[in-house]
C-alpha positions as a printed NumPy array, in Angstrom:
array([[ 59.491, 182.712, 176.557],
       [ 57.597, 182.376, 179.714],
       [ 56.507, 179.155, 181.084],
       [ 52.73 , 178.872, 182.87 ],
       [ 50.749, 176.069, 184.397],
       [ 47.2  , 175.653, 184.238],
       [ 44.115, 173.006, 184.249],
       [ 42.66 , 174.557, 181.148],
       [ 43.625, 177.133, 178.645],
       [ 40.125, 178.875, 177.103],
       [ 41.052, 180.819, 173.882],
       [ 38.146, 183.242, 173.62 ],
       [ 36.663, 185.542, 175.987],
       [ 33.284, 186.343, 174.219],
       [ 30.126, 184.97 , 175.893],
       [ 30.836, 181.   , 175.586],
       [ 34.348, 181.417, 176.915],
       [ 33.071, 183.43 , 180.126],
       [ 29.831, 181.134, 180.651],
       [ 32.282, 177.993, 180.412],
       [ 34.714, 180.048, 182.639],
       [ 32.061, 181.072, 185.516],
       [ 30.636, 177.733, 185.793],
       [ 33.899, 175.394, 185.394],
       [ 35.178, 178.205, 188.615],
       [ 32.459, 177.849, 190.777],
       [ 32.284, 173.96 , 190.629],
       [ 36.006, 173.152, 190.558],
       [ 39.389, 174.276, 191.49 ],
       [ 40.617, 174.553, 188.481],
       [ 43.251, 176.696, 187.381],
       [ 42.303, 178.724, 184.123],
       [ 44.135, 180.732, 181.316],
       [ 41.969, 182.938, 179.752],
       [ 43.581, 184.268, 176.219],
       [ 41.609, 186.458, 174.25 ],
       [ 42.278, 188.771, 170.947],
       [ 40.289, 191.237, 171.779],
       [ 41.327, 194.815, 174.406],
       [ 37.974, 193.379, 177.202],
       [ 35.771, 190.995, 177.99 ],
       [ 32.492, 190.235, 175.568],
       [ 33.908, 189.113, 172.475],
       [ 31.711, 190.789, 169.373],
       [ 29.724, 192.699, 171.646],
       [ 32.606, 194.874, 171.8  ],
       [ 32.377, 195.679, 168.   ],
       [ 28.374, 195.441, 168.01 ],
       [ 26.759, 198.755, 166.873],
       [ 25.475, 201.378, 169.345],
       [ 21.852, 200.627, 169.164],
       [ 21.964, 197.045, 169.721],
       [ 20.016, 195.042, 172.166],
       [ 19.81 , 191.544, 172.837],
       [ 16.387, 190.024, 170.895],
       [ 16.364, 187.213, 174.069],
       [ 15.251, 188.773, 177.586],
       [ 18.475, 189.574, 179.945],
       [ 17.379, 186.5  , 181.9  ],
       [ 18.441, 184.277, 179.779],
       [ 22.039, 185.798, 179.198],
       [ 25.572, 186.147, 180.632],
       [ 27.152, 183.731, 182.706],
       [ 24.907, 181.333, 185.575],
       [ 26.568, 182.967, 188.686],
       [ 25.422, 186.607, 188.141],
       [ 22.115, 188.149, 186.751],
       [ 22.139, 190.708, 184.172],
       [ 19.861, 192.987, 184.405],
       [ 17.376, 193.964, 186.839],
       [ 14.58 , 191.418, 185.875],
       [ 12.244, 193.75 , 185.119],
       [  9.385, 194.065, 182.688],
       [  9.757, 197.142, 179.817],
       [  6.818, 198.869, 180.543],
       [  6.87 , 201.302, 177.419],
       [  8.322, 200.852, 173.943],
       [  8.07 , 197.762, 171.32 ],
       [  9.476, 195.551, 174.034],
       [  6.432, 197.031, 176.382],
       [  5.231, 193.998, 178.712],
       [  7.895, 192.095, 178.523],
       [ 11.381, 190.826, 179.989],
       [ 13.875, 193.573, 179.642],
       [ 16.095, 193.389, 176.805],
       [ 19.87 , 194.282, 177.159],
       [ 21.74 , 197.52 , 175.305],
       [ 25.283, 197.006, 173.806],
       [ 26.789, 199.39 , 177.039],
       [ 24.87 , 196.862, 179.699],
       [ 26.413, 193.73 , 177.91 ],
       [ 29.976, 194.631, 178.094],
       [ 30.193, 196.24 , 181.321],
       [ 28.653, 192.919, 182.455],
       [ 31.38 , 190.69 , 181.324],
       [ 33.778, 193.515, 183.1  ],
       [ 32.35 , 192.991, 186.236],
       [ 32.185, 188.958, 185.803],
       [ 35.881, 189.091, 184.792],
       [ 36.878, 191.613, 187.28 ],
       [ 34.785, 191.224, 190.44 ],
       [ 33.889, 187.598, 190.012],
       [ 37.007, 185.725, 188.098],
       [ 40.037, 187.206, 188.397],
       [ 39.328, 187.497, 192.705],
       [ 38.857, 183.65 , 192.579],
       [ 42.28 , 183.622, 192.32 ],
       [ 42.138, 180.423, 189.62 ],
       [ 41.908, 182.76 , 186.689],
       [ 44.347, 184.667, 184.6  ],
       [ 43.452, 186.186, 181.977],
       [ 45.533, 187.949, 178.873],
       [ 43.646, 190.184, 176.59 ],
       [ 45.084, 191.476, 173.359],
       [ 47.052, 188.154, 172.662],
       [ 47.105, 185.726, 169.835],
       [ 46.365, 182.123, 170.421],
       [ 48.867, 180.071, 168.424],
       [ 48.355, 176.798, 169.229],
       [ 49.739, 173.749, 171.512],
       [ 49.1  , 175.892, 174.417],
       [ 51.146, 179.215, 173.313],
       [ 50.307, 182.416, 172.866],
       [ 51.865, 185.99 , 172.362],
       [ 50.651, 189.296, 173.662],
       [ 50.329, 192.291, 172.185],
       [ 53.435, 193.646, 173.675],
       [ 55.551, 190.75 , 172.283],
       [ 55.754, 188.308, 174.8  ],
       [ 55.643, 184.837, 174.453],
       [ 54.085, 182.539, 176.103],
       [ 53.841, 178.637, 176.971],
       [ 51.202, 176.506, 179.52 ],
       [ 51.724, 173.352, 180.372],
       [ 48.267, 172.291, 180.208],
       [ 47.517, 169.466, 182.536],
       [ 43.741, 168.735, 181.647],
       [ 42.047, 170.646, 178.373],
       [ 42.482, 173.505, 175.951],
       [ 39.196, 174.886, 175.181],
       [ 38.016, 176.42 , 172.052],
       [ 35.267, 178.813, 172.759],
       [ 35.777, 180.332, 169.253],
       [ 34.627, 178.109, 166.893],
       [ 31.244, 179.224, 166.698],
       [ 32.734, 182.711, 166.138],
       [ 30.358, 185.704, 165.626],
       [ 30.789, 188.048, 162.838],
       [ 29.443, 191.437, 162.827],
       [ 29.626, 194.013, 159.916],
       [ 32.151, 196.307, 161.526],
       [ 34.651, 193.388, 161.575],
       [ 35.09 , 193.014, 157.734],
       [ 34.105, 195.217, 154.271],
       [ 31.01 , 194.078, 152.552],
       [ 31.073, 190.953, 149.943],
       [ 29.371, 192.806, 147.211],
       [ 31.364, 195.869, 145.329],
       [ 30.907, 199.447, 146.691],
       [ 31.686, 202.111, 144.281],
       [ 31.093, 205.873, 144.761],
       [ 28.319, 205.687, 147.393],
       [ 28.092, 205.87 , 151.26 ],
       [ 27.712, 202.214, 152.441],
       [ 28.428, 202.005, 156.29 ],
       [ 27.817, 199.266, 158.809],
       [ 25.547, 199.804, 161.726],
       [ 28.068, 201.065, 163.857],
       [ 28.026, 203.588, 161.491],
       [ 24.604, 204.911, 161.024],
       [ 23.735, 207.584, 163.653],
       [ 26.551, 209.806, 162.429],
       [ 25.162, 209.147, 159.068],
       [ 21.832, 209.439, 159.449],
       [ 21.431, 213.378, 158.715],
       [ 20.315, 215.055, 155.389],
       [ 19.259, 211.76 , 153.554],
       [ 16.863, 210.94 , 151.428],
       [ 16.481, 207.57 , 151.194],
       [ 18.02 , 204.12 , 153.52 ],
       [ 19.113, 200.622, 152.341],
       [ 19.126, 198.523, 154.155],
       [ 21.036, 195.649, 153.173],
       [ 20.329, 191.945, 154.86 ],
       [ 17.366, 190.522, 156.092],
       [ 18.755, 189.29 , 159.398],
       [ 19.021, 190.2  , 163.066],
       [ 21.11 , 192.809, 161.948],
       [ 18.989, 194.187, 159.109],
       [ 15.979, 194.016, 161.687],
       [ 17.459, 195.988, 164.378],
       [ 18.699, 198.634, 161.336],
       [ 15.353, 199.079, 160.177],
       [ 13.44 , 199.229, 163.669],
       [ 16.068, 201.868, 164.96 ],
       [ 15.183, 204.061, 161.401],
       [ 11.321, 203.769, 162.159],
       [ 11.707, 204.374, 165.979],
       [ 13.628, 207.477, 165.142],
       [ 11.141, 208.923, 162.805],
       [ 12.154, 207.897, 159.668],
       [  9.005, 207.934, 157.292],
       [  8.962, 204.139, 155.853],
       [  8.529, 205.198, 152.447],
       [ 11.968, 206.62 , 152.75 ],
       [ 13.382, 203.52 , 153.436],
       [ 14.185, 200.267, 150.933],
       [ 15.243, 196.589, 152.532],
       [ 16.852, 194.521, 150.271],
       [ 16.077, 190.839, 151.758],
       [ 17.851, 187.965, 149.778],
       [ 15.202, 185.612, 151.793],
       [ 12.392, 186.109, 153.954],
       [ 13.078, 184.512, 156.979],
       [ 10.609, 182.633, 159.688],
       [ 10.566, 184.532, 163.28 ],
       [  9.893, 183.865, 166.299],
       [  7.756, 185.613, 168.984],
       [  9.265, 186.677, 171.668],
       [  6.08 , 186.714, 173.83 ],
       [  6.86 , 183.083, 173.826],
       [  9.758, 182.604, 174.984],
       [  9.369, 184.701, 178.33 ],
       [ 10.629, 183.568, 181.506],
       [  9.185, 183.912, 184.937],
       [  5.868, 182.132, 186.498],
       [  3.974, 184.816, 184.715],
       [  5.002, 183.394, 181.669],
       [  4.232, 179.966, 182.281],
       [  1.134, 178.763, 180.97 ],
       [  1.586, 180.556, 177.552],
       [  5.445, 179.159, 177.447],
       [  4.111, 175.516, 178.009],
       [  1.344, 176.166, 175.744],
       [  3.283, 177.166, 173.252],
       [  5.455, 173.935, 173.688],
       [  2.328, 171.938, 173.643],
       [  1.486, 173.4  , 170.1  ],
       [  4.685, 173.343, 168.946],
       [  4.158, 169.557, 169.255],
       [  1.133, 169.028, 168.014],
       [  1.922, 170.991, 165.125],
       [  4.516, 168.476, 164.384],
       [  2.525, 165.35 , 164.521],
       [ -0.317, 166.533, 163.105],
       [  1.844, 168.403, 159.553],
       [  1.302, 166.515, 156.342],
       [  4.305, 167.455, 154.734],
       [  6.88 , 170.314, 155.533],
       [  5.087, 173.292, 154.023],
       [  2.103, 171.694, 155.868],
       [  4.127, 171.882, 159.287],
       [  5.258, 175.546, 158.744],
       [  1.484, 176.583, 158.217],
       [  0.658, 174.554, 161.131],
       [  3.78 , 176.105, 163.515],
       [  2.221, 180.005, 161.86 ],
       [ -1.132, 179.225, 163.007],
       [ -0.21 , 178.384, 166.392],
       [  1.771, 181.727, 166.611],
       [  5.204, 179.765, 167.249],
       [  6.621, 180.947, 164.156],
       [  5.758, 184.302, 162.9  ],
       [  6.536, 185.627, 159.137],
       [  6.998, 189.64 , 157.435],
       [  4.822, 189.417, 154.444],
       [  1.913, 186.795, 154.934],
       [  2.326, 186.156, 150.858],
       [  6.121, 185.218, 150.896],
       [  7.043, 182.167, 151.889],
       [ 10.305, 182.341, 154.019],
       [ 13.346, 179.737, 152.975],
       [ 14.993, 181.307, 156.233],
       [ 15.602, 180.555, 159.458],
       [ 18.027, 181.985, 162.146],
       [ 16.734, 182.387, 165.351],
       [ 15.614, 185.545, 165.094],
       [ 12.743, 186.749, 167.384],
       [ 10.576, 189.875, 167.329],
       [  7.054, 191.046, 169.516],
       [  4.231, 191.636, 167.596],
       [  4.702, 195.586, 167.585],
       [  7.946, 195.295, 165.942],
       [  6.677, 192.92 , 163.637],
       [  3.974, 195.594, 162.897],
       [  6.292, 198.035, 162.323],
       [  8.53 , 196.434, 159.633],
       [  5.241, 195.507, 157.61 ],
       [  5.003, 198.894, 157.087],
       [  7.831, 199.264, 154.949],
       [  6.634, 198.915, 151.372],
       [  9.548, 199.127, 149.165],
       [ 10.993, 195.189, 149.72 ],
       [ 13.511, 193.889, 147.279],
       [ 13.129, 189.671, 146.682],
       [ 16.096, 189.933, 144.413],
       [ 18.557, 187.906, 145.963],
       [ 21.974, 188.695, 147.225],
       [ 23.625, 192.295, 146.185],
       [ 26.606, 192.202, 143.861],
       [ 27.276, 196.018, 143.425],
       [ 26.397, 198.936, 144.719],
       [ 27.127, 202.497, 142.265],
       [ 25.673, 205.891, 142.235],
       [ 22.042, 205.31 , 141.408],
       [ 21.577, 201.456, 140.715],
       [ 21.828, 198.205, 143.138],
       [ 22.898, 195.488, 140.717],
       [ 21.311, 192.204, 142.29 ],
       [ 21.364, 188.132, 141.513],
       [ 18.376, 188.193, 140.011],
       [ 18.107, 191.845, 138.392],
       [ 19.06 , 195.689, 139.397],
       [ 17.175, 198.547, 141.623],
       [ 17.47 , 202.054, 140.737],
       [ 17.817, 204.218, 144.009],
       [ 17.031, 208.242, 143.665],
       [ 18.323, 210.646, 145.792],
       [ 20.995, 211.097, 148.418],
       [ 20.919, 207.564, 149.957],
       [ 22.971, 205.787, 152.971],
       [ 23.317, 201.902, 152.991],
       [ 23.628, 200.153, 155.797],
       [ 25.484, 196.899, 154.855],
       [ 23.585, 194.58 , 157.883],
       [ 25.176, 191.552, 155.32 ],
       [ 27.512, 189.601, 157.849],
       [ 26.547, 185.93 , 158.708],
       [ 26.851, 186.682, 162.093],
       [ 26.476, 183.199, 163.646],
       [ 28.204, 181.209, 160.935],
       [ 27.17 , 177.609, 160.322],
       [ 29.466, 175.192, 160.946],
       [ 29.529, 171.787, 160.785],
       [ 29.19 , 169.791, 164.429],
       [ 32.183, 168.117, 165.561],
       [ 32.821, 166.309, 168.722],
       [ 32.81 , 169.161, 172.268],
       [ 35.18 , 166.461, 174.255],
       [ 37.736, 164.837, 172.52 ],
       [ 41.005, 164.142, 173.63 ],
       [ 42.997, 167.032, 175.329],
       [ 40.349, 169.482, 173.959],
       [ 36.941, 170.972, 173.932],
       [ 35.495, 172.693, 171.264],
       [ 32.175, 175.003, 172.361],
       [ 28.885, 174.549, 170.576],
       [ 25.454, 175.076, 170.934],
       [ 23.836, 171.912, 172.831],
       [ 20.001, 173.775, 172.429],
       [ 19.594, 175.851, 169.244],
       [ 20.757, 179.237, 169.471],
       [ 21.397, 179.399, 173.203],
       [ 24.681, 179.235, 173.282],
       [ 25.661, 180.285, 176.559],
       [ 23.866, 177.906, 178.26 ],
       [ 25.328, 175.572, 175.988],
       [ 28.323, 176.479, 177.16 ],
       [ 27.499, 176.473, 181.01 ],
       [ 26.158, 173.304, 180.874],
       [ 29.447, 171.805, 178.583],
       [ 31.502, 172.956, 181.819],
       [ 29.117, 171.589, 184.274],
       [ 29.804, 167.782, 182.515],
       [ 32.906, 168.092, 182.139],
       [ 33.095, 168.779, 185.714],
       [ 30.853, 166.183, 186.864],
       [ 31.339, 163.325, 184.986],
       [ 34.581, 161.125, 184.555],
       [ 34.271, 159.419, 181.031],
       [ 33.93 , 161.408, 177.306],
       [ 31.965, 158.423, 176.156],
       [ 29.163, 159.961, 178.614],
       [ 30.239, 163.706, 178.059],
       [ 29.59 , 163.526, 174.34 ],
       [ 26.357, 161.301, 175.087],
       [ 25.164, 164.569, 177.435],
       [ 26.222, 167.574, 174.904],
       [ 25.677, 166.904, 171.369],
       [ 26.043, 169.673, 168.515],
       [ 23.029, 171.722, 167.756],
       [ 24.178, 173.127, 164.329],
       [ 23.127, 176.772, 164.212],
       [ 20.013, 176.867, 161.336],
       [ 20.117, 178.896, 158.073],
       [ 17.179, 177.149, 156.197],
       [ 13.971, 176.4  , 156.787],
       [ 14.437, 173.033, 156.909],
       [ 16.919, 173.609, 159.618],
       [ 14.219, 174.365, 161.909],
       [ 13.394, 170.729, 161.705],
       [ 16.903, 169.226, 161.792],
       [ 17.599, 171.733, 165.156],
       [ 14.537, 170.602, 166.701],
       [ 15.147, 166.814, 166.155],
       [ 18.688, 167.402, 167.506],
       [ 17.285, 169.493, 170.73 ],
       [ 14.513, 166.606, 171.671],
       [ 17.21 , 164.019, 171.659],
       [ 19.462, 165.991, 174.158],
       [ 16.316, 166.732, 176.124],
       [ 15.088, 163.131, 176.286],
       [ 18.483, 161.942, 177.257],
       [ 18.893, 164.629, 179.84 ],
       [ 15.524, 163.338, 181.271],
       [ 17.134, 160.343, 181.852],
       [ 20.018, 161.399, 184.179],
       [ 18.354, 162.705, 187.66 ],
       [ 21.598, 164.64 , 188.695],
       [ 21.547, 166.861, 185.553],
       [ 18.227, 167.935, 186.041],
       [ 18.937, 169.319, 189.138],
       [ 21.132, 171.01 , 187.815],
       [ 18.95 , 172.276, 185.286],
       [ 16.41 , 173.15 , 187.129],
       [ 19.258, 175.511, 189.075],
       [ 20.783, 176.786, 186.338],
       [ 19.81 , 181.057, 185.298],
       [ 20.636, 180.099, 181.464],
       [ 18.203, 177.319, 180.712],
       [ 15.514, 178.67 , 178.671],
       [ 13.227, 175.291, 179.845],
       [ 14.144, 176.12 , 183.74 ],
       [ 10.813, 177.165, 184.493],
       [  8.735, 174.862, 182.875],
       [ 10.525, 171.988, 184.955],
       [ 11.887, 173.397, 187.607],
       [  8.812, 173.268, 189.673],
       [  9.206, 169.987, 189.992],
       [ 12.121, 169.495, 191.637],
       [ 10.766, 169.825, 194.92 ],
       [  8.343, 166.783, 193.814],
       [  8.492, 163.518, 195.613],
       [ 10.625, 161.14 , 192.692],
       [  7.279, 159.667, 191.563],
       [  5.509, 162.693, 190.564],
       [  9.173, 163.841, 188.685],
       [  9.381, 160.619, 186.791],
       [  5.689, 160.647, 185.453],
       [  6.054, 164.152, 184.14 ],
       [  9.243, 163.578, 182.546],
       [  7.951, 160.163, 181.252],
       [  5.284, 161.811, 179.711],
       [  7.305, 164.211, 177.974],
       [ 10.307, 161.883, 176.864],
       [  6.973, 160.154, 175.082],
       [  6.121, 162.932, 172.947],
       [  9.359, 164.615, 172.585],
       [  9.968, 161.17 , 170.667],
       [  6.887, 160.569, 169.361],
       [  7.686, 164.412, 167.527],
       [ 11.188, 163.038, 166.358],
       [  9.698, 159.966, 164.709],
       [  7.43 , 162.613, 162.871],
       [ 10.429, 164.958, 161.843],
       [ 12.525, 161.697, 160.46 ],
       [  9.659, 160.694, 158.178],
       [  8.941, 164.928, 157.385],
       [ 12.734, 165.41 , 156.466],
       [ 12.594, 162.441, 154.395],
       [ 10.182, 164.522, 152.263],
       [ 12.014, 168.024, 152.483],
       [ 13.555, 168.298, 148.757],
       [  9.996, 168.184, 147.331],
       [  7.973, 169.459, 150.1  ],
       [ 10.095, 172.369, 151.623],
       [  8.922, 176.031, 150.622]])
């Protein structure tokens, strides 16, 4: 058994454990263990699927220290006119270099791939050896929001006697078929479904089994830059309005559709789903033109011939491929407390942006002395799988906001800090005489609050009124 010291131990090296990592480095002296299951850097991205590419733009991504990408605007494709999106390949060789070039040269990282965390600071590596770390400060969990992809485990329905692959899968598959299934109506079953199109395949070939529509967003939205500006603020500013001005919950949803914040497949289903997931209005184009939807709920076989469904069974003709897209991928889990005694435990602080959850998590727990004001600063943002959750995530994000407002430090840090989606919309004003900072913010601590009061009384009605 070998003995090691550090400040913290972080079990995980996917994309929370590095952004934690990079920014606890660069603002302390900290000495950090780095244990990790997986052979590199990147966590699931290492077992993503070849055709992958991140559905936020690059900007928004990685670690704060070090770009990714080349912040440049796709000028052809589905993406065309907007912030470059990031491929599998780019992703992982990223976190190589941040590990390797940036990290490990600091000199206050070490880092041990291919090892099992076991607890109480001990681990063993693949090899066999054992390890213990006397931990003088925190262990960190950047795992507990772990991602699941559908190379990392079978499928939960049966598979008898026909070709069912994940993603990873599919271009070797692809040849002499005559029909796809896509199975899953997520991220996943998106990307499966927009690489068959984009390579030709007719959509009347193709059949998506979606156990629930799901509520989009559009990506236009959500740009960053100062080009972006006015139409991200505007779309704030309706986002907003559309809350205080929603009857009831279905009312809201029509409201947030109308305003082009949320964005839907089929204009006639009403989705009961929502996960984050973002399109453009190309791609959303493009998977309206497959016809052959199944609203039958979750698959629970899969023979020769027949899909046998929750609510019914599918005959499929032909030679056909499925393309299990199934895995929850960001799992819900329930919120628990990020500081708490000897440990942290990583989770989103701003729906789905993780990784600047994670930055910012290091950056207070850095900068500030007392957990009473760490867990004031970085409260849970459960991931969303409903469509309610869009209103319960929302609530949660407007109270962080409003209390970050209050704490003129942080936002200067904020309004430094690559990850934050909001950077540009206040960062402007940092360079503002106190006065001028405090009005804006003033004004939009008012309505960020104004909009929670609204969401209380909505959610109050969501049993009878949600779709």
């Amino acid at each position: 058994m070998k003995t090691l010291e550090a400040d913290y131990v972080i079990v995980g090296a996917g994309a929370m454990g590095m952004a934690f990592t990079d920014t606890l480095v660069a603002e302390t002296d900290a000495q950090v263990v780095i244990v990790d299951r997986g052979p590199a850097p990147g966590g699931h991205w290492i077992r993503a699927y070849p055709f992958v590419r991140l559905h936020q733009p690059s900007a928004y991504y990685g670690v704060n220290s070090r770009a990714l990408g080349s912040d440049s605007i796709d000028q052809l494709g589905w993406n065309q006119g907007l912030y470059e999106l990031a491929t599998m390949g780019e992703i992982c060789a990223y976190f190589e270099r941040v590990m390797h070039q940036d990290l490990l040269p600091s000199g206050q990282v070490s880092y041990f791939p291919m090892a099992e965390y076991l607890g109480e600071g001990r681990f063993r590596t693949l090899a066999g050896g054992e390890y213990t770390v006397g931990v003088r400060k925190r262990i960190v969990d950047a795992t507990y929001l772990q991602t699941t992809v559908p190379s990392m485990r079978p499928p939960a329905y049966i598979v008898d006697g026909v070709d069912c692959v994940p993603p990873n899968d599919l271009p070797a598959f692809v040849a002499n078929r005559d029909r796809f299934v896509v199975v899953g109506a997520g991220k996943t079953g998106i990307d499966a479904c927009l690489w068959l199109l984009r390579n030709d395949i007719a959509p009347e070939r193709l059949t998506w089994i979606m156990p629930r529509d799901a509520w989009l967003m559009d990506r236009a939205n959500i740009q960053p830059g100062p080009q972006f500006l006015e139409r991200f603020q505007g779309g704030f500013a309706a986002r907003l309005a559309a809350i205080m001005e929603a009857t009831s919950v279905s009312d809201l949803f029509d409201r947030l559709e109308a305003s082009g914040n949320l964005l839907r497949v089929d204009p006639a289903i009403r989705p009961t789903m929502y996960r984050c997931a973002n399109v453009t209005r190309t791609e959303l184009d493009q998977l309206r033109r497959i016809g052959d939807v199944v609203r039958m709920g979750r698959v629970d076989r899969i023979e020769p011939g027949k899909v046998t469904l929750a609510e019914g069974a599918i005959s499929i003709e032909g030679s056909a491929l499925y393309i299990d897209c199934s895995a929850d991928g960001l799992e819900r889990r329930p919120a628990v407390t990020v500081f708490r005694g000897d440990k942290i435990t990583l989770q989103s602080i701003r729906g789905c942006q993780q990784v600047f959850s994670s930055g910012m998590i290091a950056h207070v727990e850095a900068a500030y002395h007392d957990d009473v004001t760490r867990n004031e600063l970085c409260q849970p943002v459960p991931h969303p799988n409903t469509d309610v959750d869009w209103l319960t995530v929302t609530l949660a994000e407007h109270r962080n906001q409003i209390r970050w407002f209050e704490d003129g430090e942080l936002m200067e840090w904020l309004g430094e800090a690559r990850l934050d989606l909001m950077r540009h919309m206040y960062a402007p004003l940092m360079g503002k005489p106190q006065a001028v900072r405090d009005k804006v913010f003033g004004l939009i601590t008012a309505g960020l609050k104004s909009a929670n009061e609204k969401l209380e009384a909505l959610l109050a009605q969501a049993p009878e009124q949600s779709g």
